[in-house]
N, CA, C and O atoms as CSV, one atom per row, in Angstrom:
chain,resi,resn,atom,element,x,y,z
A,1,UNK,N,N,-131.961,-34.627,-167.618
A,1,UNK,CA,C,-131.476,-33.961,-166.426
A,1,UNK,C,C,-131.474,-34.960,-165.270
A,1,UNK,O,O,-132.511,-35.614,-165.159
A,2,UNK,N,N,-130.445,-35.210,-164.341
A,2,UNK,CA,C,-130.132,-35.926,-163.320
A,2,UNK,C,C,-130.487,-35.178,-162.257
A,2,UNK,O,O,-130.528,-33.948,-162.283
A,3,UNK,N,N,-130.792,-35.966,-161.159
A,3,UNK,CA,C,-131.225,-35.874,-160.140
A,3,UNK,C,C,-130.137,-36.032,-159.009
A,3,UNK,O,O,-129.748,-37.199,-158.969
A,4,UNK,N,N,-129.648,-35.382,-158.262
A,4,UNK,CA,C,-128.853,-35.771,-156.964
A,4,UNK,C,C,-129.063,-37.230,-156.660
A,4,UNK,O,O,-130.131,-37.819,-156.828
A,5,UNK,N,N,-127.940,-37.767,-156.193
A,5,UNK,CA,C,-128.050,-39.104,-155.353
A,5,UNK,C,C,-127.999,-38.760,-153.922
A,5,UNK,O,O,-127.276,-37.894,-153.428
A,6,UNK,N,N,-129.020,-39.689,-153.163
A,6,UNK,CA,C,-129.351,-39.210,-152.013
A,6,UNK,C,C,-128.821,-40.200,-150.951
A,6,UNK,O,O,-129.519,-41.213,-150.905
A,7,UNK,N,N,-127.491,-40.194,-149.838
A,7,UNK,CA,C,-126.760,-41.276,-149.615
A,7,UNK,C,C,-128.007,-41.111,-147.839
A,7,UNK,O,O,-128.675,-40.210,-147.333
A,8,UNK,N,N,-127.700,-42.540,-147.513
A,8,UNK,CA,C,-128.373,-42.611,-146.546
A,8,UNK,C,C,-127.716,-42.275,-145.329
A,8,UNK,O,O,-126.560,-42.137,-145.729
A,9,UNK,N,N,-127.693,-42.010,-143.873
A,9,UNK,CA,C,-127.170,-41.352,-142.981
A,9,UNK,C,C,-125.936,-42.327,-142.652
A,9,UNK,O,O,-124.888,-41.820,-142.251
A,10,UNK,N,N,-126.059,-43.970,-142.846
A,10,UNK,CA,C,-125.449,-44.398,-142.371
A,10,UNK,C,C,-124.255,-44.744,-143.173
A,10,UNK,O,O,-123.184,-45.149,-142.722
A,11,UNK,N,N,-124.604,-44.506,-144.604
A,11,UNK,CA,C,-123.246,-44.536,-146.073
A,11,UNK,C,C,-122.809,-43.188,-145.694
A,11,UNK,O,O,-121.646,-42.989,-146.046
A,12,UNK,N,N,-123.302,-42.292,-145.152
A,12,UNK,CA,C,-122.377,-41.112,-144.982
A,12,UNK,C,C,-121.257,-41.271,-143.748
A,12,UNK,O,O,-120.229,-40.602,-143.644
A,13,UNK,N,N,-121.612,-42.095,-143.037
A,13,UNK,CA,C,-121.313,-42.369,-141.415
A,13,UNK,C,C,-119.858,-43.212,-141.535
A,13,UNK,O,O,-118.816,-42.881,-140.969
A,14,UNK,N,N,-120.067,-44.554,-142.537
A,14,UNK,CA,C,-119.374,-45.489,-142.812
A,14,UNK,C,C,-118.235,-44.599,-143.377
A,14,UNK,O,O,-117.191,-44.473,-142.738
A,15,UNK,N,N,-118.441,-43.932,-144.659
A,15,UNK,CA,C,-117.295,-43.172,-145.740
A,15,UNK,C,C,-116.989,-41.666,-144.878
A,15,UNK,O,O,-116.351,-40.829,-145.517
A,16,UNK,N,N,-117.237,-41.453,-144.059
A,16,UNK,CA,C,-116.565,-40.415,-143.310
A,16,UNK,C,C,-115.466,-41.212,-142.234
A,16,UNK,O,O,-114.335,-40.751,-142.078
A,17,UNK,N,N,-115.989,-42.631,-141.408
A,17,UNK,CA,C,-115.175,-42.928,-140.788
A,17,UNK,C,C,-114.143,-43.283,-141.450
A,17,UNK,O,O,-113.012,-42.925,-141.118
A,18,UNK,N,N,-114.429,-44.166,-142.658
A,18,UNK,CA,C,-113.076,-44.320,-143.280
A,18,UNK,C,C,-112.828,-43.165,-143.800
A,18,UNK,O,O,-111.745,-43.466,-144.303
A,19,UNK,N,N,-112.952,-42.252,-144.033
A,19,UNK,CA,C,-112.215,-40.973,-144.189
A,19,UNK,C,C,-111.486,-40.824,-143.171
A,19,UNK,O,O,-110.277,-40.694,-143.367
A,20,UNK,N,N,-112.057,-40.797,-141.654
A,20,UNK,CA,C,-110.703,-40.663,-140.434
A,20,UNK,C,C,-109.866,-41.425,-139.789
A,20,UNK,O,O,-109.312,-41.268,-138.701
A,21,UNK,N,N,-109.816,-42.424,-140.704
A,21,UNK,CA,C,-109.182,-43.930,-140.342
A,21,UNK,C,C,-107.457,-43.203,-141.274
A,21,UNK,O,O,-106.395,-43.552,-140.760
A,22,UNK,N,N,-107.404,-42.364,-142.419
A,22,UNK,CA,C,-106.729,-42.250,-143.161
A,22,UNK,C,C,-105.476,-43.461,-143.764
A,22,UNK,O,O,-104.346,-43.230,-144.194
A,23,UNK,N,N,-106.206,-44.804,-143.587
A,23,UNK,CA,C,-105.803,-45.894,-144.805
A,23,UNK,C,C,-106.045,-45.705,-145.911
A,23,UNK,O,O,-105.555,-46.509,-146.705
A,24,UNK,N,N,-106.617,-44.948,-146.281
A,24,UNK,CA,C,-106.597,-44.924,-147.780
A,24,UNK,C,C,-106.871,-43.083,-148.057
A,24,UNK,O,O,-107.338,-42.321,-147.211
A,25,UNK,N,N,-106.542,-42.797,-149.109
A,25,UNK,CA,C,-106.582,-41.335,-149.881
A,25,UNK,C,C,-108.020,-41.027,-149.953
A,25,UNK,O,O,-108.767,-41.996,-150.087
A,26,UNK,N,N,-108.557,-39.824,-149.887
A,26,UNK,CA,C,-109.801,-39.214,-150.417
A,26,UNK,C,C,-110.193,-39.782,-151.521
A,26,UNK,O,O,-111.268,-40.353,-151.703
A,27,UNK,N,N,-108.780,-39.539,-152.748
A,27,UNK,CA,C,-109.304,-39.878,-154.196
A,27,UNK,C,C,-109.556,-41.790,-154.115
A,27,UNK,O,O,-110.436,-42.450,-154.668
A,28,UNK,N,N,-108.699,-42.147,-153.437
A,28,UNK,CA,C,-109.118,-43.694,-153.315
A,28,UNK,C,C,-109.832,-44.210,-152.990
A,28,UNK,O,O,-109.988,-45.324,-153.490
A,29,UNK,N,N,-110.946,-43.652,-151.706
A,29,UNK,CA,C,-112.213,-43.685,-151.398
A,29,UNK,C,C,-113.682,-43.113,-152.121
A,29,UNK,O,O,-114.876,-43.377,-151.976
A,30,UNK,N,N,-112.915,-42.219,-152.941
A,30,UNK,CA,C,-114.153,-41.565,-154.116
A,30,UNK,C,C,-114.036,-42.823,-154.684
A,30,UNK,O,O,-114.984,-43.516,-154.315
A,31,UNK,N,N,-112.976,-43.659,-155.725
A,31,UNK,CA,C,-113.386,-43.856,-156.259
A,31,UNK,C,C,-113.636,-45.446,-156.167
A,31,UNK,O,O,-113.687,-46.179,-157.154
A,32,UNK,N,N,-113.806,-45.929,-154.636
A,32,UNK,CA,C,-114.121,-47.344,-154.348
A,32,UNK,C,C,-115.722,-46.905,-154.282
A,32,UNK,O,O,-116.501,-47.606,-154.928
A,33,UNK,N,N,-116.241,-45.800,-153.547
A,33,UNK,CA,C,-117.653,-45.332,-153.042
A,33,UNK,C,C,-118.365,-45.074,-154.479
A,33,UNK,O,O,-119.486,-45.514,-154.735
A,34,UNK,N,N,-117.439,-44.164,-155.561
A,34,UNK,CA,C,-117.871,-43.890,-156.591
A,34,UNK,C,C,-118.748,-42.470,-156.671
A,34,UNK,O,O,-119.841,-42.314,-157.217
A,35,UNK,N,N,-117.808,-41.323,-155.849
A,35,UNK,CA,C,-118.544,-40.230,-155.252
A,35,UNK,C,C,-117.356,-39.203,-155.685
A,35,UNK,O,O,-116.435,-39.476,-156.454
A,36,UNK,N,N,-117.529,-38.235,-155.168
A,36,UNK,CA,C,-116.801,-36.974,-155.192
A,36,UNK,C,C,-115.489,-36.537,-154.310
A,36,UNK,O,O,-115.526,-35.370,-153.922
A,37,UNK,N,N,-114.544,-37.164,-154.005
A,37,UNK,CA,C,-113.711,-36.496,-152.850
A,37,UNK,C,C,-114.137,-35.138,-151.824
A,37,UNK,O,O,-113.771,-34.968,-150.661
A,38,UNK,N,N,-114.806,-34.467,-152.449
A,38,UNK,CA,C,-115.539,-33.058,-152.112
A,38,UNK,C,C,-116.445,-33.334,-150.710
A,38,UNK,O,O,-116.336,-32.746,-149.634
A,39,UNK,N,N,-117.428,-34.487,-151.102
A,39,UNK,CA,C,-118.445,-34.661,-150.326
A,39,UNK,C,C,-117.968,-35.682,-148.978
A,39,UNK,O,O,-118.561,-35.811,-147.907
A,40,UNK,N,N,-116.445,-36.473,-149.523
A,40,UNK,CA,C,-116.060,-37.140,-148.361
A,40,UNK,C,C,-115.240,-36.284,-148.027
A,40,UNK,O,O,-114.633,-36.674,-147.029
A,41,UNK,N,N,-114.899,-35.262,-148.376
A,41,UNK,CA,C,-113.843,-34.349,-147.177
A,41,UNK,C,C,-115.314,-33.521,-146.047
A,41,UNK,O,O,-115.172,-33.436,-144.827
A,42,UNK,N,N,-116.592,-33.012,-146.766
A,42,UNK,CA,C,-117.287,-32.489,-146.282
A,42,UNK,C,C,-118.243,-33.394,-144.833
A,42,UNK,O,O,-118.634,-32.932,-143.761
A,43,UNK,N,N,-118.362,-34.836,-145.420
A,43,UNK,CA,C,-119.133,-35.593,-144.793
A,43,UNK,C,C,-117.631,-35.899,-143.322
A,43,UNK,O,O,-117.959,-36.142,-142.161
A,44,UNK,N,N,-116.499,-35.829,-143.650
A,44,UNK,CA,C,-115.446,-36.143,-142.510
A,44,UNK,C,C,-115.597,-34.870,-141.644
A,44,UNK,O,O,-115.408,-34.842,-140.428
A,45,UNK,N,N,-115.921,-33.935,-142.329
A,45,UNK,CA,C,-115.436,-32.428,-141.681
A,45,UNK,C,C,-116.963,-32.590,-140.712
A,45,UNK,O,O,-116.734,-32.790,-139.519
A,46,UNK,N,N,-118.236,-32.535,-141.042
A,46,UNK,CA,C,-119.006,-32.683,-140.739
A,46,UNK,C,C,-119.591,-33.698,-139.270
A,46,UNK,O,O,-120.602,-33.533,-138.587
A,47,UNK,N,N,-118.333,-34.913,-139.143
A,47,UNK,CA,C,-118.907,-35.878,-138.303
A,47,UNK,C,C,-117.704,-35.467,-137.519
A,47,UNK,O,O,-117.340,-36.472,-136.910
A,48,UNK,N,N,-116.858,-34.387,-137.228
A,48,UNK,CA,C,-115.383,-33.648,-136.688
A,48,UNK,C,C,-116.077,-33.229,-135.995
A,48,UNK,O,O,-115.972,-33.622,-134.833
A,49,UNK,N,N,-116.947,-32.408,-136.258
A,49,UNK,CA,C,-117.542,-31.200,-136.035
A,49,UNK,C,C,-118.962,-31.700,-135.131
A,49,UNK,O,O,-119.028,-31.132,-134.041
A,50,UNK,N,N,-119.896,-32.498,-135.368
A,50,UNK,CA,C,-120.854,-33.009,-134.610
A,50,UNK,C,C,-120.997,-34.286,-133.830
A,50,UNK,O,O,-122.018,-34.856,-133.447
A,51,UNK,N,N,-119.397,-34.680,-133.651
A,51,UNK,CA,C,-119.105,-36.190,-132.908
A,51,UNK,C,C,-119.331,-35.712,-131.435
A,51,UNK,O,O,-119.443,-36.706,-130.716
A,52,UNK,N,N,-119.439,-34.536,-130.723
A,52,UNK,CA,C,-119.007,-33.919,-129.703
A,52,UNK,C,C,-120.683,-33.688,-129.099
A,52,UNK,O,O,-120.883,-33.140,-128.015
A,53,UNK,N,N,-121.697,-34.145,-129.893
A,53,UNK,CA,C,-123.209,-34.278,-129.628
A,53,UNK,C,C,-123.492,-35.755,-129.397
A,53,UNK,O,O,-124.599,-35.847,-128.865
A,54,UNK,N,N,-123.103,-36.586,-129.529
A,54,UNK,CA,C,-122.949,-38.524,-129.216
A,54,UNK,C,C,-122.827,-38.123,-127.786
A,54,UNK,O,O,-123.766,-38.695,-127.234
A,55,UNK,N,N,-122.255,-37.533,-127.014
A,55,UNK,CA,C,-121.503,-37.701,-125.697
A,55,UNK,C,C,-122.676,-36.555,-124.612
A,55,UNK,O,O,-122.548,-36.465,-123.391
A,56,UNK,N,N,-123.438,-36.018,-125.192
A,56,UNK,CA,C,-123.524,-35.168,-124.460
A,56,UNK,C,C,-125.146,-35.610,-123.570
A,56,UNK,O,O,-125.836,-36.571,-123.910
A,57,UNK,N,N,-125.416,-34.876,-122.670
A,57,UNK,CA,C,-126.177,-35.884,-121.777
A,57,UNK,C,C,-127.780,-35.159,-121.802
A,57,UNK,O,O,-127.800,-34.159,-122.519
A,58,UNK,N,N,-128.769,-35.404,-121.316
A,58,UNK,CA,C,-129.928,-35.184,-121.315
A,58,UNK,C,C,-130.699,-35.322,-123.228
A,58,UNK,O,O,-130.394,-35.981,-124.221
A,59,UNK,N,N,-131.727,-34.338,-122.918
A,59,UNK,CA,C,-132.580,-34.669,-123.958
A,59,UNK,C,C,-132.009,-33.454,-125.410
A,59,UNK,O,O,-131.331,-32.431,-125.312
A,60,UNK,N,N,-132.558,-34.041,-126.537
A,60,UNK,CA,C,-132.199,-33.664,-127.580
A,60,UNK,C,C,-133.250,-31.988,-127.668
A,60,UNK,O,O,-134.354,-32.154,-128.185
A,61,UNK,N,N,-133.083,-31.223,-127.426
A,61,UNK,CA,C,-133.697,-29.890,-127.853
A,61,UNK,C,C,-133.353,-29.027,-129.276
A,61,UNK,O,O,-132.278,-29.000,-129.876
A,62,UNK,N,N,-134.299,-28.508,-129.530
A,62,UNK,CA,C,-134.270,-27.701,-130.710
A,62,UNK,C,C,-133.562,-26.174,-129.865
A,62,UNK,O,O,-133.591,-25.906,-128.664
A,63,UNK,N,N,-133.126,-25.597,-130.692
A,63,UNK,CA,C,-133.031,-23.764,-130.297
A,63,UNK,C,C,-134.192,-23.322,-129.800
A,63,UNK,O,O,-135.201,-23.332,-130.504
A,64,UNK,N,N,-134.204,-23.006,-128.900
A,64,UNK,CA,C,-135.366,-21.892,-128.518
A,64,UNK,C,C,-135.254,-20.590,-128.892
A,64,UNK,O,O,-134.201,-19.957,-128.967
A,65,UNK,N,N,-136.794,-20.042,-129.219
A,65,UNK,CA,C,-136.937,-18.968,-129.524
A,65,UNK,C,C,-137.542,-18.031,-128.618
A,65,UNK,O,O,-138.657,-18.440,-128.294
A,66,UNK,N,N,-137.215,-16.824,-128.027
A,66,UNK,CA,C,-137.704,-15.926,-127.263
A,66,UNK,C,C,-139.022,-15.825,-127.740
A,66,UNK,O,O,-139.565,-16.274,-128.750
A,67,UNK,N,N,-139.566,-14.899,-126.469
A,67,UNK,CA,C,-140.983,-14.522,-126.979
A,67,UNK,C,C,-140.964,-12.963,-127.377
A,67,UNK,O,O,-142.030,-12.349,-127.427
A,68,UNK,N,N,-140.046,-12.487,-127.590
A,68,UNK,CA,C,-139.965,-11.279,-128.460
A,68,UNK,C,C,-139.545,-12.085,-130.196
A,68,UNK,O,O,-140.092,-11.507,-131.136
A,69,UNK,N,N,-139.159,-12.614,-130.357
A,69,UNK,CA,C,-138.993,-13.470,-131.740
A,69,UNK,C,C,-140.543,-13.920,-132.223
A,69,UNK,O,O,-141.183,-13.712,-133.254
A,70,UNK,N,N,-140.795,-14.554,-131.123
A,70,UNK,CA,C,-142.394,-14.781,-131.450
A,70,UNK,C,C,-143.393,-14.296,-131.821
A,70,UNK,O,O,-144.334,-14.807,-132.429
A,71,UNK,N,N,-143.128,-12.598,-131.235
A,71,UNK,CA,C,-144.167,-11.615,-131.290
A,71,UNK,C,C,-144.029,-11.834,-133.070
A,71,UNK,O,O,-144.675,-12.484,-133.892
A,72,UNK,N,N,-142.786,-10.886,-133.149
A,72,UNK,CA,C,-141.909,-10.661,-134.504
A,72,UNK,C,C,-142.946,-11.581,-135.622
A,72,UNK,O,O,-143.717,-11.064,-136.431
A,73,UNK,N,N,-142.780,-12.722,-135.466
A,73,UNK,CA,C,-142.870,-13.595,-136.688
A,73,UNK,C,C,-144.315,-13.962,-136.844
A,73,UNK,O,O,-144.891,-14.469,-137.807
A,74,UNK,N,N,-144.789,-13.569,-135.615
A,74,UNK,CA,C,-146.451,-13.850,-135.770
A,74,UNK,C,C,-147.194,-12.034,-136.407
A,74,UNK,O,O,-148.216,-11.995,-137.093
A,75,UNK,N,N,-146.536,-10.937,-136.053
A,75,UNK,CA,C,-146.434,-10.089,-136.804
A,75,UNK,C,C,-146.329,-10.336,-138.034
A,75,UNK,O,O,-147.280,-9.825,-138.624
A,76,UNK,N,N,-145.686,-10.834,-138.671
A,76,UNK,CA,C,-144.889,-11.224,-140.121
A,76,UNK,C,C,-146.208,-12.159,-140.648
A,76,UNK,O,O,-146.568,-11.955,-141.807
A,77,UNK,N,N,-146.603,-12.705,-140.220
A,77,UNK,CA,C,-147.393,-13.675,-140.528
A,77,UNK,C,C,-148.701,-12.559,-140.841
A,77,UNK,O,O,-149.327,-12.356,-141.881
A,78,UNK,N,N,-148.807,-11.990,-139.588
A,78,UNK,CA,C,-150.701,-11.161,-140.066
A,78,UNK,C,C,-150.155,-10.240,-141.263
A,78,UNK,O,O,-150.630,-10.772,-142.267
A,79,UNK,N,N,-149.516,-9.301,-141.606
A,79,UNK,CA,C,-148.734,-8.800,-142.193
A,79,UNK,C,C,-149.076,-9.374,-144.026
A,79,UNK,O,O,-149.925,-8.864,-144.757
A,80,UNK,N,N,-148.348,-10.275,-144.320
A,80,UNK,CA,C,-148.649,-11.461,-145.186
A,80,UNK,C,C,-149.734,-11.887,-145.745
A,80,UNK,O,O,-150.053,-11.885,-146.933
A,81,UNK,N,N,-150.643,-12.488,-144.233
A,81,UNK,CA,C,-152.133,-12.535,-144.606
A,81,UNK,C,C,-152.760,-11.345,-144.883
A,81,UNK,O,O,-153.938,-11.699,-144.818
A,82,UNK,N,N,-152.772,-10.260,-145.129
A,82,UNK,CA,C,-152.625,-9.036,-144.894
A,82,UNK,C,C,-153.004,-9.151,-146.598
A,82,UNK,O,O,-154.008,-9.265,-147.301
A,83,UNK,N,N,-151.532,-9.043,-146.756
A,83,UNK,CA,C,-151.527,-8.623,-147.774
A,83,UNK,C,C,-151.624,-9.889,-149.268
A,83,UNK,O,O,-151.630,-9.495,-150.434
A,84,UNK,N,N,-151.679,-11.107,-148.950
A,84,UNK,CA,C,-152.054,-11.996,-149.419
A,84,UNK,C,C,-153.751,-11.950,-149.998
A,84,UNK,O,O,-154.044,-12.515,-151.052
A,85,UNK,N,N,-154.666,-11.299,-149.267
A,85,UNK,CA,C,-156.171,-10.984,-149.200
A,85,UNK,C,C,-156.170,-10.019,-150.519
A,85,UNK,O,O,-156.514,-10.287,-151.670
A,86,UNK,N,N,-155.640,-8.742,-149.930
A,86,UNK,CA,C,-155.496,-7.521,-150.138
A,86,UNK,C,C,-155.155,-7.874,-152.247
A,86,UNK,O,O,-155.584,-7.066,-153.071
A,87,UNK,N,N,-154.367,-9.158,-152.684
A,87,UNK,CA,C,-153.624,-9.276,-153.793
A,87,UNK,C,C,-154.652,-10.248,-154.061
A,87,UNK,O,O,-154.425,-10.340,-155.267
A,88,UNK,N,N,-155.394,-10.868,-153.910
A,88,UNK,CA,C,-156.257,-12.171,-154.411
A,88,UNK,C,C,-157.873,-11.221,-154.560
A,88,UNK,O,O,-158.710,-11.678,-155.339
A,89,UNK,N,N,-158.187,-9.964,-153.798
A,89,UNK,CA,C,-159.492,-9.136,-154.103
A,89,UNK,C,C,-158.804,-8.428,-155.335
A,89,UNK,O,O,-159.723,-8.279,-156.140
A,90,UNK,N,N,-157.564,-7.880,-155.924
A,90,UNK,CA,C,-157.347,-7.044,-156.618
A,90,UNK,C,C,-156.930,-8.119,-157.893
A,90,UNK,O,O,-156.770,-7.655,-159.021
A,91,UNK,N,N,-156.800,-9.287,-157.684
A,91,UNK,CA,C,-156.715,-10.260,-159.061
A,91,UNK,C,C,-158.003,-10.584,-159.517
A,91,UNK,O,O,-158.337,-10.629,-160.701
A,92,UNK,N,N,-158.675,-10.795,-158.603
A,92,UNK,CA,C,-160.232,-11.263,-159.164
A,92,UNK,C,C,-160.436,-11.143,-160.576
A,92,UNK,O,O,-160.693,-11.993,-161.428
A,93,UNK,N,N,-160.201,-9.442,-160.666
A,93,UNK,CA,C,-161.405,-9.306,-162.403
A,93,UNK,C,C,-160.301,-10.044,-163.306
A,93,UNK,O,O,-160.901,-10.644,-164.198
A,94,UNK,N,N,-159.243,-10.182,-163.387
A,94,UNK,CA,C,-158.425,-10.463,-163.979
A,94,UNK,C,C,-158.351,-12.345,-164.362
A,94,UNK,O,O,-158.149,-12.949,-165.416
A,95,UNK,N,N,-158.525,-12.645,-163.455
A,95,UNK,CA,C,-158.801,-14.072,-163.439
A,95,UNK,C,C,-160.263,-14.853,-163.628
A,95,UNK,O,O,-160.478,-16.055,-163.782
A,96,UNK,N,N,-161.050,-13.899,-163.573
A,96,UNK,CA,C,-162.613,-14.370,-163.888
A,96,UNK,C,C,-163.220,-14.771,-162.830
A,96,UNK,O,O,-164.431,-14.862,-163.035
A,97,UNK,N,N,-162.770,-15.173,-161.323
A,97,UNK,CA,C,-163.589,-16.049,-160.609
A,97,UNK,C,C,-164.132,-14.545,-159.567
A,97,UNK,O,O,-164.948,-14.687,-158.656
Protein backbone atom coordinates (compact mmCIF):
# COMPACT_ATOMS: atom_id res chain seq x y z
CA UNK A 1 0.00 0.00 0.00
CA UNK A 2 1.32 3.53 -1.06
CA UNK A 3 1.40 6.39 0.71
CA UNK A 4 0.44 9.95 -0.74
CA UNK A 5 3.31 12.08 -2.01
CA UNK A 6 3.59 15.06 -0.05
CA UNK A 7 4.69 18.17 -2.46
CA UNK A 8 6.26 20.98 -0.60
CA UNK A 9 4.50 24.54 -0.56
CA UNK A 10 6.89 25.85 -2.84
CA UNK A 11 6.60 22.73 -5.80
CA UNK A 12 3.01 23.56 -5.45
CA UNK A 13 3.71 27.39 -5.95
CA UNK A 14 6.21 26.81 -8.92
CA UNK A 15 3.57 24.12 -10.93
CA UNK A 16 0.59 26.30 -10.31
CA UNK A 17 2.45 29.34 -11.70
CA UNK A 18 3.32 27.52 -14.61
CA UNK A 19 -0.08 26.41 -14.73
CA UNK A 20 -1.02 30.34 -15.19
CA UNK A 21 1.66 31.13 -17.47
CA UNK A 22 -0.49 28.70 -19.97
CA UNK A 23 2.82 27.73 -22.19
CA UNK A 24 2.29 24.56 -21.87
CA UNK A 25 -1.03 22.09 -21.42
CA UNK A 26 -2.10 20.65 -17.96
CA UNK A 27 -1.39 17.17 -19.48
CA UNK A 28 2.15 18.52 -20.47
CA UNK A 29 2.92 19.74 -17.13
CA UNK A 30 1.60 16.44 -15.38
CA UNK A 31 3.70 14.79 -17.20
CA UNK A 32 7.14 16.92 -17.00
CA UNK A 33 6.15 17.21 -12.86
CA UNK A 34 5.04 13.55 -13.09
CA UNK A 35 1.65 14.27 -11.18
CA UNK A 36 -1.96 14.30 -11.93
CA UNK A 37 -3.44 17.16 -14.15
CA UNK A 38 -6.25 17.09 -11.35
CA UNK A 39 -3.98 18.41 -8.64
CA UNK A 40 -2.41 21.11 -11.08
CA UNK A 41 -5.78 22.38 -12.13
CA UNK A 42 -6.62 22.32 -8.21
CA UNK A 43 -3.21 23.75 -6.96
CA UNK A 44 -3.87 26.80 -10.03
CA UNK A 45 -7.47 27.16 -8.86
CA UNK A 46 -6.25 27.37 -5.37
CA UNK A 47 -3.37 30.14 -5.75
CA UNK A 48 -6.60 32.17 -8.07
CA UNK A 49 -8.36 32.06 -5.25
CA UNK A 50 -5.76 32.98 -2.30
CA UNK A 51 -3.32 35.37 -4.39
CA UNK A 52 -5.70 38.23 -3.14
CA UNK A 53 -4.15 37.48 0.72
CA UNK A 54 -0.19 38.44 -0.56
CA UNK A 55 -1.59 42.06 -0.88
CA UNK A 56 -3.50 42.54 1.97
CA UNK A 57 -2.21 44.68 4.89
CA UNK A 58 -1.83 44.27 8.69
CA UNK A 59 -1.41 41.10 10.69
CA UNK A 60 -2.28 37.54 9.76
CA UNK A 61 -5.44 36.51 12.11
CA UNK A 62 -7.21 33.36 12.57
CA UNK A 63 -11.35 33.54 12.55
CA UNK A 64 -12.57 34.57 15.65
CA UNK A 65 -14.86 32.91 17.67
CA UNK A 66 -17.68 34.59 19.72
CA UNK A 67 -18.10 34.02 23.23
CA UNK A 68 -21.41 32.40 22.80
CA UNK A 69 -19.40 29.68 20.54
CA UNK A 70 -17.19 29.42 23.44
CA UNK A 71 -19.72 28.83 25.98
CA UNK A 72 -21.10 26.06 23.38
CA UNK A 73 -17.89 24.09 22.99
CA UNK A 74 -16.67 24.27 26.49
CA UNK A 75 -20.22 22.82 27.23
CA UNK A 76 -19.39 20.06 24.72
CA UNK A 77 -16.30 19.44 26.31
CA UNK A 78 -17.78 18.90 30.18
CA UNK A 79 -20.48 16.96 28.48
CA UNK A 80 -17.79 14.39 26.99
CA UNK A 81 -15.80 14.36 30.10
CA UNK A 82 -18.99 13.56 31.43
CA UNK A 83 -19.53 10.94 29.84
CA UNK A 84 -16.06 9.64 29.06
CA UNK A 85 -15.86 8.88 33.23
CA UNK A 86 -19.32 7.69 33.30
CA UNK A 87 -17.97 4.74 30.24
CA UNK A 88 -14.41 3.94 31.78
CA UNK A 89 -16.40 3.21 35.69
CA UNK A 90 -18.87 0.96 33.66
CA UNK A 91 -15.84 -0.90 31.64
CA UNK A 92 -13.87 -1.60 34.64
CA UNK A 93 -15.22 -5.23 35.51
CA UNK A 94 -14.88 -6.00 32.05
CA UNK A 95 -11.35 -5.12 31.56
CA UNK A 96 -9.95 -6.31 34.94
CA UNK A 97 -8.25 -3.13 36.17
Amino acid sequence: MSKRKQHAPEFKAKVALEALKGEETAAELASRFGMHTTMIHQWKRALLEGASGVFERGSKKGPEIGEERVKELHAKIGELAVANDFLSRKLKPWIGK
